[in-house]
ROSE-4610 file (N, C-alpha, C; in Angstrom, 1 decimal, always signed):
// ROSE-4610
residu = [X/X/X/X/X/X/X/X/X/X/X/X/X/X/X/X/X/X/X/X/X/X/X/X/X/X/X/X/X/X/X/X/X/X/X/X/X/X/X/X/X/X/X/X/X/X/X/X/X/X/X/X/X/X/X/X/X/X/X/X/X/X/X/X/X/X/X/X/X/X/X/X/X/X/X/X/X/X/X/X/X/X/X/X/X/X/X/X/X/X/X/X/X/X/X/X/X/X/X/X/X/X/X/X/X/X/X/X/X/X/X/X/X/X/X/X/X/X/X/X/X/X/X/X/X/X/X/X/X/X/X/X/X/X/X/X/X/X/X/X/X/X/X/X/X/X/X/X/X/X/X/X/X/X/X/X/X/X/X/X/X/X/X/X/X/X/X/X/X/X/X/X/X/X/X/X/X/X/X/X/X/X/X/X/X/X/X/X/X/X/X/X/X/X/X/X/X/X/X/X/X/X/X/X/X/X/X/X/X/X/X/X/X/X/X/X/X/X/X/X/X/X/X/X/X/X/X/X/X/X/X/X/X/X/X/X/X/X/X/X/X/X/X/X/X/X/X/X/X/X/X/X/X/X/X/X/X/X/X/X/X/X/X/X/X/X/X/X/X/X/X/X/X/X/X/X/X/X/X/X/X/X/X/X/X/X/X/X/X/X/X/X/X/X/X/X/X/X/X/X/X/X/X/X/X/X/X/X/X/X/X/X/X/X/X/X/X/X/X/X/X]
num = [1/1/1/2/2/2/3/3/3/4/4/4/5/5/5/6/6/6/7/7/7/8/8/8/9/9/9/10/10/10/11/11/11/12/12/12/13/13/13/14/14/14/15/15/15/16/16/16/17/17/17/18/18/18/19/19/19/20/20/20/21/21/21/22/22/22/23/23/23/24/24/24/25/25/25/26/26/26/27/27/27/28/28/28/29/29/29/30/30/30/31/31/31/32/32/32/33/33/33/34/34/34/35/35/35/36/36/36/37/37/37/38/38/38/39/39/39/40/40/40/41/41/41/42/42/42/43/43/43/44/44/44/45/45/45/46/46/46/47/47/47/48/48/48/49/49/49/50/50/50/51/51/51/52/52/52/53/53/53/54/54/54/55/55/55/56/56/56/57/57/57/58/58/58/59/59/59/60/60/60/61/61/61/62/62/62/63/63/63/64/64/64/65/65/65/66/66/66/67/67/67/68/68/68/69/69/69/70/70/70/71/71/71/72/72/72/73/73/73/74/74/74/75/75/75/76/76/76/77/77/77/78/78/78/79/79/79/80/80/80/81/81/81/82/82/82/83/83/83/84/84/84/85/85/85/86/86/86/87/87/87/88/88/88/89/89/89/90/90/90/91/91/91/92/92/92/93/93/93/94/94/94/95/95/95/96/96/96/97/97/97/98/98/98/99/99/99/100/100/100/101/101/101/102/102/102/103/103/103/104/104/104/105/105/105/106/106/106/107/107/107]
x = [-18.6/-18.2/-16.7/-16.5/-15.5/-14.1/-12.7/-12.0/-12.2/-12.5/-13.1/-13.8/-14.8/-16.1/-16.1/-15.3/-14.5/-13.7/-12.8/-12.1/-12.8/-12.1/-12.9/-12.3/-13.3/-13.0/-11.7/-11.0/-9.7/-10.5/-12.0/-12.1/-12.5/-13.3/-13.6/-12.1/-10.5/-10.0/-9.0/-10.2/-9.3/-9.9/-11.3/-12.4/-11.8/-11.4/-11.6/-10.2/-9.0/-7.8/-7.6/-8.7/-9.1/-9.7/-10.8/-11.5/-10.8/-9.8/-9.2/-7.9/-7.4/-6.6/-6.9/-8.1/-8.7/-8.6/-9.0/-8.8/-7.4/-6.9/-5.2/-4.7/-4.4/-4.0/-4.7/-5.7/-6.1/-5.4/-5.5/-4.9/-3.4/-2.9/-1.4/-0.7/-1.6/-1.3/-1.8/-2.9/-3.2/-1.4/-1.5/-0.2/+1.0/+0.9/+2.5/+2.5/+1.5/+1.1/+1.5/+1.2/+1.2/+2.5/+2.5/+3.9/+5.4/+4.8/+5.7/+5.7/+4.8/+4.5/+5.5/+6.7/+7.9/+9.0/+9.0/+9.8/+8.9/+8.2/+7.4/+7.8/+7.3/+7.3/+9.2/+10.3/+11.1/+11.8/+10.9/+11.2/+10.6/+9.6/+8.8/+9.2/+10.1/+10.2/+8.9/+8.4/+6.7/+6.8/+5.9/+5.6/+4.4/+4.4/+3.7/+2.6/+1.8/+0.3/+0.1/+0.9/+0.7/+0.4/+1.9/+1.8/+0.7/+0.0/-0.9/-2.2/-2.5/-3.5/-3.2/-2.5/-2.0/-2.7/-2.7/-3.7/-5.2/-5.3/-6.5/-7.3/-7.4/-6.9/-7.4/-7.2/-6.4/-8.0/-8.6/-9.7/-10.8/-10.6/-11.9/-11.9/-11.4/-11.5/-11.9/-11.5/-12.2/-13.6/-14.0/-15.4/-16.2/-15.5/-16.4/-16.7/-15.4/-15.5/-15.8/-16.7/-17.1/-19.0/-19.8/-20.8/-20.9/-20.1/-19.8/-20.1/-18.9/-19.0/-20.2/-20.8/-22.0/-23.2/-23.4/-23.9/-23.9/-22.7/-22.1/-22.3/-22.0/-22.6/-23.8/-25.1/-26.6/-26.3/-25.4/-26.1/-25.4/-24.2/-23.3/-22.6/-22.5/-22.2/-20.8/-20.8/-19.5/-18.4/-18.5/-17.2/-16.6/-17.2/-17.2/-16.3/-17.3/-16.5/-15.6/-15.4/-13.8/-12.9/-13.0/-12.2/-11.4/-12.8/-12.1/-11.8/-12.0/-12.1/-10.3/-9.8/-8.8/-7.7/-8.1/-7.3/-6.8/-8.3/-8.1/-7.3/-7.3/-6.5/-5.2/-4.5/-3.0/-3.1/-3.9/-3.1/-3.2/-4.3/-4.0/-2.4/-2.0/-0.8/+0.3/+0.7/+1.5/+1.6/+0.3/+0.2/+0.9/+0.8/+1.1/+2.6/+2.8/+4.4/+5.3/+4.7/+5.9/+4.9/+4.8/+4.1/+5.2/+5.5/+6.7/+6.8/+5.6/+5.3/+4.2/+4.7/+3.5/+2.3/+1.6/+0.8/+0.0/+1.1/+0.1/-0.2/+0.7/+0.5/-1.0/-1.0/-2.6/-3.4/-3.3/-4.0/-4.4]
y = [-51.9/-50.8/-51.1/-51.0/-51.4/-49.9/-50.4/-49.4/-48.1/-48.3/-47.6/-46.5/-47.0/-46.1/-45.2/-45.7/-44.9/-44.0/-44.0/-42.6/-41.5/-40.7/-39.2/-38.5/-38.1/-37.3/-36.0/-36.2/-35.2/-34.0/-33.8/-32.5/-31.9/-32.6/-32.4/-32.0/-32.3/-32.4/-30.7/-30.8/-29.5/-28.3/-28.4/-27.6/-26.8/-28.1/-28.2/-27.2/-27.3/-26.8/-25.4/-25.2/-23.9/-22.8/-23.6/-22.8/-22.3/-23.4/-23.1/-22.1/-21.6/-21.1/-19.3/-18.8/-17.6/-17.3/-18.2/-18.1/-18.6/-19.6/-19.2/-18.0/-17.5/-15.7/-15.1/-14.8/-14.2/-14.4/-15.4/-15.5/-15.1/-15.8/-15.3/-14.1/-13.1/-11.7/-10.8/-11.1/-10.3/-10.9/-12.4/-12.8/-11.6/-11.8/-10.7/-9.6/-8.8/-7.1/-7.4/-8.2/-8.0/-8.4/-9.1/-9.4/-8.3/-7.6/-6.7/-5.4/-5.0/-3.6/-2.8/-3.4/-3.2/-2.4/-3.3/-3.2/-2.3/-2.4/-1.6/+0.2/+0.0/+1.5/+1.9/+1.2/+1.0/+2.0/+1.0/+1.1/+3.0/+3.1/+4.4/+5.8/+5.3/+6.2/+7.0/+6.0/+6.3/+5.9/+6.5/+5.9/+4.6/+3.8/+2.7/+2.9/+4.4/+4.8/+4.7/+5.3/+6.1/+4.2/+3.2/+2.1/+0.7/+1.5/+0.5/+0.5/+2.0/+1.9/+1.5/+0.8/-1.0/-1.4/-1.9/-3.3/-2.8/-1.8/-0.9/-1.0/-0.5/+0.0/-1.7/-2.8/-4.3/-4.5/-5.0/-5.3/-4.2/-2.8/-2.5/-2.8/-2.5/-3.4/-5.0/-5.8/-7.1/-7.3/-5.8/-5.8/-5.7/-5.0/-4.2/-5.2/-5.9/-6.8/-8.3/-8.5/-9.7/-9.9/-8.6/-8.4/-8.2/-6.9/-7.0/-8.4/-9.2/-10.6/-11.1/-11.1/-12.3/-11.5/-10.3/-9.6/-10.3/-9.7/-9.8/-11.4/-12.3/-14.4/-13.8/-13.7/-13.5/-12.6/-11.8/-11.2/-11.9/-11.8/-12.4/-13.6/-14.4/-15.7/-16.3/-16.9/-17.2/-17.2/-17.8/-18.1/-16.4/-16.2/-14.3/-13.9/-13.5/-13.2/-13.4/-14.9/-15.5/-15.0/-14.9/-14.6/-13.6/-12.4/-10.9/-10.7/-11.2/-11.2/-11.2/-12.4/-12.9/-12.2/-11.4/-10.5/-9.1/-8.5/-7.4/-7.6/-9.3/-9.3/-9.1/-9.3/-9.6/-8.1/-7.3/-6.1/-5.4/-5.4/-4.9/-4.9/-6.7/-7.2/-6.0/-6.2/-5.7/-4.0/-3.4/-2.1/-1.9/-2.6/-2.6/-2.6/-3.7/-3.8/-2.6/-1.7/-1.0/+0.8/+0.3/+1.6/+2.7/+3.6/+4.3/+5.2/+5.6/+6.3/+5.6/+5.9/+5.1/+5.4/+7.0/+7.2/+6.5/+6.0/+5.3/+3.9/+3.3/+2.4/+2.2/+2.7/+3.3/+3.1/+3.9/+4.1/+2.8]
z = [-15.8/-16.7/-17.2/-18.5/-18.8/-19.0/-19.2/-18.7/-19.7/-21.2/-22.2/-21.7/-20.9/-20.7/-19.7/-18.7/-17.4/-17.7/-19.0/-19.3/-19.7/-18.7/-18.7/-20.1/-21.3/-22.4/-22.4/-23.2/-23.3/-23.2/-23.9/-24.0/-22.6/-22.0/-20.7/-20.0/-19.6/-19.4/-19.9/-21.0/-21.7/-21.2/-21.1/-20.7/-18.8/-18.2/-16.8/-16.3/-17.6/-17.8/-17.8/-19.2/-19.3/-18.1/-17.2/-17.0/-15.3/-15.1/-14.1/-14.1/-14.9/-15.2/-14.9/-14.9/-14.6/-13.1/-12.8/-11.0/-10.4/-10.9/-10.5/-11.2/-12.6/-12.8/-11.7/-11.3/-10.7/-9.4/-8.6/-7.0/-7.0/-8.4/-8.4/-8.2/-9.0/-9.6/-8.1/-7.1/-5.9/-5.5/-5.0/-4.2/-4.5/-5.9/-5.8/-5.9/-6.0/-5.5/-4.3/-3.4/-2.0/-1.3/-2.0/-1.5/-2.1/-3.3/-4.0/-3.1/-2.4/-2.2/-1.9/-0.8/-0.6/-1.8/-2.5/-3.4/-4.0/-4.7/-5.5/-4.7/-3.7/-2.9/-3.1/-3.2/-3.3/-4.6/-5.4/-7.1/-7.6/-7.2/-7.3/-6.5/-5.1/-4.4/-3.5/-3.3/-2.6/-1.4/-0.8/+0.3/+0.6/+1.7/+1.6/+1.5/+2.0/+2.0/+0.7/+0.2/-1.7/-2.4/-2.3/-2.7/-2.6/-1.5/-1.0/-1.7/-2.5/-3.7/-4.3/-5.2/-5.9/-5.4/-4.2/-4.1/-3.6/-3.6/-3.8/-4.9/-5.7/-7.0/-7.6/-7.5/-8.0/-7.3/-5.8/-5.6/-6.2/-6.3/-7.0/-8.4/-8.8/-9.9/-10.6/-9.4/-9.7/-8.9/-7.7/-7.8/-8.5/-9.6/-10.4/-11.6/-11.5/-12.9/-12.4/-11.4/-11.1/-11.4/-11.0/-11.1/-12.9/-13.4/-15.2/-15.6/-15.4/-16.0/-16.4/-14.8/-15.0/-15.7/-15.8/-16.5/-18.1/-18.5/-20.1/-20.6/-19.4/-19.8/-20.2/-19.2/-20.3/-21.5/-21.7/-22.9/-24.3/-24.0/-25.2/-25.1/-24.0/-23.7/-23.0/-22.5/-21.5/-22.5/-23.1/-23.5/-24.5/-25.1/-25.5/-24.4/-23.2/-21.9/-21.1/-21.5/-20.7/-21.8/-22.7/-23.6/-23.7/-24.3/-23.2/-21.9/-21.0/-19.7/-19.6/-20.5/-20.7/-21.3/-22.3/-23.0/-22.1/-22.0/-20.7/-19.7/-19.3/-18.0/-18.2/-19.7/-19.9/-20.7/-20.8/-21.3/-20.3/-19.2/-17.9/-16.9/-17.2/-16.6/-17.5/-18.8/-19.4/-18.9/-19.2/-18.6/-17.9/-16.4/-15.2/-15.1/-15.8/-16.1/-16.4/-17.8/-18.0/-17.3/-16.4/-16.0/-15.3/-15.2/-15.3/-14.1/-13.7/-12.2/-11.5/-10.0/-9.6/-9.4/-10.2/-10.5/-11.6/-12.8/-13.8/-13.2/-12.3/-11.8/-11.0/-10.3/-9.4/-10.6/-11.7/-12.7/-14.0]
């Protein structure tokens, strides 16, 4: 096999780039809820019970949106879905960001 034929396609490369990037956001974004809660309870003047639906709140949510997903691939197609999946996730993020009580926050 010559060294030509043994290189692995850029696209493939691009593909493998892409598709990994949903599950690191994702690991990253639990990591620092959890690691924020402190502060967070801090920032809001809450207590840790109240702050702890954050990371409540953050798993039902990606139960819900893990069964959705694979749903939404048969009907309209993966890539459709990573797409949105994608968008949602970063206006979810943003949301989250300028959320102003830590009721919207929950919310």
């Amino acid at each position: 096999m010559t060294q030509a034929a043994a290189r692995i396609d850029r696209r493939v490369w691009i593909i493998a780039a892409t598709c990994s990037c949903g599950p690191l956001m994702s690991g990253l974004d639990s990591t620092m809820v959890n690691v924020s809660l402190d502060t967070l309870g801090r920032a809001f003047a809450a207590p840790l019970g109240t702050i702890q639906w954050v990371t409540s709140g953050y798993l039902l949510a990606l139960a819900l949106a893990l069964p959705l997903s694979g749903w939404l691939v048969d009907r309209v197609g993966a890539r459709r879905v990573f797409l949105a999946c994608f968008a949602v996730f970063i206006l979810g993020s943003a949301l989250c960001g300028s959320a102003g009580s830590v009721r919207m926050l929950i919310g």
